[in-house]
Legacy VTK file of the C-alpha trace (Angstrom):
# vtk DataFile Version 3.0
C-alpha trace
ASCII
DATASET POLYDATA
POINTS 262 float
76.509 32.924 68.936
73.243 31.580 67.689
73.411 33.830 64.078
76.977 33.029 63.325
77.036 29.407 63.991
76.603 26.769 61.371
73.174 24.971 62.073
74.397 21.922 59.295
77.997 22.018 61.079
76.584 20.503 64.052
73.823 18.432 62.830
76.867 16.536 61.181
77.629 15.090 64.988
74.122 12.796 64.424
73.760 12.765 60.849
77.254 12.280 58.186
77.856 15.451 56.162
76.804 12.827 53.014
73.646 12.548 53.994
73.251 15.918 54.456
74.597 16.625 50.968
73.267 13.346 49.052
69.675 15.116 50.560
70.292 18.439 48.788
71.051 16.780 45.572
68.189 15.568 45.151
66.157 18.270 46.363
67.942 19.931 43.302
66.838 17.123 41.052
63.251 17.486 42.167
63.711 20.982 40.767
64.586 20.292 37.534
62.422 17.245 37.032
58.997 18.801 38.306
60.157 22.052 36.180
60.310 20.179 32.805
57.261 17.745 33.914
55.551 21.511 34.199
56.106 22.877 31.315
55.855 19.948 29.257
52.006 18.843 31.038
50.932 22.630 31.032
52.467 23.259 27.139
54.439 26.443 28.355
57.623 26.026 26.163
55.175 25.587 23.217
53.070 28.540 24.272
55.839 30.183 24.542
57.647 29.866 21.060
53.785 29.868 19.518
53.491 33.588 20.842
56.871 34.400 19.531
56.217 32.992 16.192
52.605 35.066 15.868
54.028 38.141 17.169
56.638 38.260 14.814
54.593 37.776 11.830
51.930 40.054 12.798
54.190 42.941 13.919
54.052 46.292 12.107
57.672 46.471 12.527
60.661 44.316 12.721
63.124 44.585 15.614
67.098 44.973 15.348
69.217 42.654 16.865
70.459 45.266 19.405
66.605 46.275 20.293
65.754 42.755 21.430
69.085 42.631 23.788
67.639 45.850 24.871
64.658 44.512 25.590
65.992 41.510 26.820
68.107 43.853 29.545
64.883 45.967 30.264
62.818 42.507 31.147
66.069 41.462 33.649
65.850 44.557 35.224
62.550 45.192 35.531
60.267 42.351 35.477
62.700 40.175 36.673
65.203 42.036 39.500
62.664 44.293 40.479
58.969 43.214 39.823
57.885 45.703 37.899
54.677 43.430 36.718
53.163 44.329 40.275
51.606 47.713 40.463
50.738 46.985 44.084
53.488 48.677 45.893
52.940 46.394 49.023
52.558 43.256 46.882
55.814 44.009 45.183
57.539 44.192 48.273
56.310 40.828 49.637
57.660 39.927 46.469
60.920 41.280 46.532
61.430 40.107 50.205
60.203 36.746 49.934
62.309 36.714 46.289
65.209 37.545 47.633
65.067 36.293 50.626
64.879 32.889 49.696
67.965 33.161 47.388
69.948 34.567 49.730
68.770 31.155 52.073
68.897 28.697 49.053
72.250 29.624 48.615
73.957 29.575 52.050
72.400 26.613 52.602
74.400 24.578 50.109
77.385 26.496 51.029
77.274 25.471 54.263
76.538 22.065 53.565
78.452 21.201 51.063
81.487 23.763 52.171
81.546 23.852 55.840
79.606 20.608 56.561
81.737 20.345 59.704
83.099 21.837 62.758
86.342 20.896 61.751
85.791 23.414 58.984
85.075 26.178 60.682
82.513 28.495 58.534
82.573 32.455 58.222
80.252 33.644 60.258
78.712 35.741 57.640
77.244 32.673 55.999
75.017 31.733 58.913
73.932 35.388 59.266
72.914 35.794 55.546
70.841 32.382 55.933
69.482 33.801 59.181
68.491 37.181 57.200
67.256 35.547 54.231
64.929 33.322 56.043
63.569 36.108 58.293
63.168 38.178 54.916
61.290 35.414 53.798
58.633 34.843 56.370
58.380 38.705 56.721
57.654 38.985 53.005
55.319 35.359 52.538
53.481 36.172 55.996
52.234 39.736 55.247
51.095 38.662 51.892
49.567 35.411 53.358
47.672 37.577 55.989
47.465 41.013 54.944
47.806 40.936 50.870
46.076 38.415 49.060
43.478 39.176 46.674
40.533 36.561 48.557
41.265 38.294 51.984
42.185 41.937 51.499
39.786 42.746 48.450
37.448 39.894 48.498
36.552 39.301 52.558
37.764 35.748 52.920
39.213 34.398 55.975
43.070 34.267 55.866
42.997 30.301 56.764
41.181 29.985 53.881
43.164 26.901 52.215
43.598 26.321 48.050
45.230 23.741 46.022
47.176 27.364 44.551
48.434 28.159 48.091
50.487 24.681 48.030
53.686 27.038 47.108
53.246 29.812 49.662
52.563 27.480 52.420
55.014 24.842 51.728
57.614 27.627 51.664
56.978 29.436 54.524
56.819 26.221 56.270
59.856 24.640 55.225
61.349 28.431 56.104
59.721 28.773 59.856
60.729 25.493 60.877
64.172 25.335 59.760
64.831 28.615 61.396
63.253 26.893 64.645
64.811 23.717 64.842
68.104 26.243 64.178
67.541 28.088 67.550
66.427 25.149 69.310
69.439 23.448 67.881
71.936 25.972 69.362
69.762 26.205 72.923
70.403 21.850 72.980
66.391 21.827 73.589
65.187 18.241 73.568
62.795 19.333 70.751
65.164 20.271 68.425
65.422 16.457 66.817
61.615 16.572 66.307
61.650 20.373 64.610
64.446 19.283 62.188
62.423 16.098 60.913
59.094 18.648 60.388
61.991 20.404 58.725
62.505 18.063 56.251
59.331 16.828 55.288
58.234 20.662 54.451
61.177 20.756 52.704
60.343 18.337 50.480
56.704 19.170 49.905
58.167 22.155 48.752
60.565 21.156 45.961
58.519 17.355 45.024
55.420 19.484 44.859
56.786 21.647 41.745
54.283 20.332 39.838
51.513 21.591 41.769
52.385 24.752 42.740
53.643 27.779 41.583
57.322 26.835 41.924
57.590 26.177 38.241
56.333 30.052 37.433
59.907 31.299 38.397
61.818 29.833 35.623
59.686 30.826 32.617
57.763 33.499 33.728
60.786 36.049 32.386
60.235 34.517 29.288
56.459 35.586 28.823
57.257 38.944 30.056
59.988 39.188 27.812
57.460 38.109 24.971
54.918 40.587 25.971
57.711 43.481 25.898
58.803 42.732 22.541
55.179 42.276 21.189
54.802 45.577 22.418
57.889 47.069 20.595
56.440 45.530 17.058
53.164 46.577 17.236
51.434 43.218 17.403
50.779 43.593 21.541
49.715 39.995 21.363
46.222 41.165 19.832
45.333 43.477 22.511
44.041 46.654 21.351
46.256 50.439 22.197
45.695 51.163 25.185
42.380 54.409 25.799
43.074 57.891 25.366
41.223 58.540 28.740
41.678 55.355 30.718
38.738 54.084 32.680
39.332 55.460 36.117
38.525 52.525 39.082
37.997 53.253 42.785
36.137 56.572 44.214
37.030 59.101 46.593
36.038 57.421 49.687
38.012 54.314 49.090
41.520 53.823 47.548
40.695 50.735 44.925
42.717 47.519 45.739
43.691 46.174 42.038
46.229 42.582 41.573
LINES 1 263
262 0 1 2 3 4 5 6 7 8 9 10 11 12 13 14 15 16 17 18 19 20 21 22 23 24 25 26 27 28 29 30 31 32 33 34 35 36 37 38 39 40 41 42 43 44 45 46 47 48 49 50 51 52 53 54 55 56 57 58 59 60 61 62 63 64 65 66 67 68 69 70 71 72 73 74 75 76 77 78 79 80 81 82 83 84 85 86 87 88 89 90 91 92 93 94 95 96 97 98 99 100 101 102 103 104 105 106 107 108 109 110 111 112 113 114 115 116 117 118 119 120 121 122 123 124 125 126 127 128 129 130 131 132 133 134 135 136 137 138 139 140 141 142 143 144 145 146 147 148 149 150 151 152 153 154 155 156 157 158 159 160 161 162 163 164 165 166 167 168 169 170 171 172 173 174 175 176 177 178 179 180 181 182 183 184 185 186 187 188 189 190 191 192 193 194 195 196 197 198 199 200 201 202 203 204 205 206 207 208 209 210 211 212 213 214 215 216 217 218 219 220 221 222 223 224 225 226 227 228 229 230 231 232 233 234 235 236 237 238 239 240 241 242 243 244 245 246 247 248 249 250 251 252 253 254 255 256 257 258 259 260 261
């Protein structure tokens, strides 16, 4: 069956399980090297630990050791494993499918190829179902907020194949996502295309992790750490120089039309 069979198991009858794994390596390397080119060309580290340092001088009050771990916990849980920075219900769902979605694929993808990188291993067939369910999670997630949830088309008016240097992320992802999940059916049908799907394949594939640099790949490692910063300037009293928030909040929107806010 198509959704428990291992796509990389049978690649491995054209192309050597090495390859295969030699490929993913380096996809992994890309990672790390266009994270730390990233934060060192944008100065995040140093914005970070600059923030850290004035908030803790300016607070009214000095946090315990055991309030920061609590705070630490709260950001994991919150900001982190749920996306609690969205108030957007919809947008946080995207989030959270797309999120985990591609963890879920990330993940059984290595298994698979560096675990059961042949038929003569035969793999579980849970592992091809998760990586079939994690990559439909992830173009149900990236396609309704590509379409549907964007700022420039559903607040603004902008066509949805309106095309940004910031949407380099999105769309290399969802590409990389669509077409691997393709060239698997086509793969387990024995369609004549399914050579020419898997080499689109790759090259989205890498556009998506050797284009960390510019795009929002990067914004997944360390942006826990500015949420975490912006919790604990809260709990001192410095709130990064932002005044307390209004008695009576300015209220947005009007009755004929529920506001839209990102």
């Amino acid at each position: 069956m198509m959704f428990t069979s291992n796509p990389f198991a049978e690649l491995s009858a054209s192309i050597p399980p090495a390859v295969m794994q030699t490929y993913v390596v380096i996809m992994i390397v890309l990672v790390a090297a266009g994270t730390m080119f990233d934060i060192v060309h944008k100065g995040s580290a140093r914005y970070f630990f600059d923030n850290w340092r004035k908030s803790k001088a300016e607070g009214s009050q000095q946090l315990g050791g055991g309030e920061v771990v609590s705070l630490a916990i709260r950001t994991g849980l919150v900001d982190v494993l749920a996306s609690g920075e969205f108030c957007s219900a919809r947008r946080r769902v995207a989030h959270l499918l797309t999120m985990y979605g591609f963890v879920i694929y990330v993940i059984t993808t290595a298994v698979m190829v560096f675990g059961y990188p042949t038929p003569a291993t035969p793999t579980p067939a849970m592992l091809p179902l998760l990586w079939w369910v994690g990559g439909l999670m992830v173009c149900l997630g990236g396609y309704w907020f590509w379409f549907f949830i964007r700022v420039d088309v559903a607040a603004e008016g902008q066509s949805p194949l309106r095309i940004m240097r910031a949407d380099l992320f999105v769309l290399s992802l969802l590409s990389s996502v669509t077409l691997g999940l393709i060239w698997a059916y086509l793969q387990a049908r024995a369609s004549s295309g399914a050579n020419v799907l898997f080499g689109l394949y790759i090259i989205a594939t890498t556009a998506l992790f050797a284009g960390i640099p510019w795009s929002k790949f990067a914004h997944m490692f360390f942006k826990p750490a500015a949420a975490f910063e912006k919790r604990v300037s809260n709990a001192n009293g410095s709130r990064s120089n932002l005044p307390t928030p209004s008695d009576k909040p300015e209220q947005f929107g009007s009755a004929r039309e529920q506001p839209r806010h990102y």
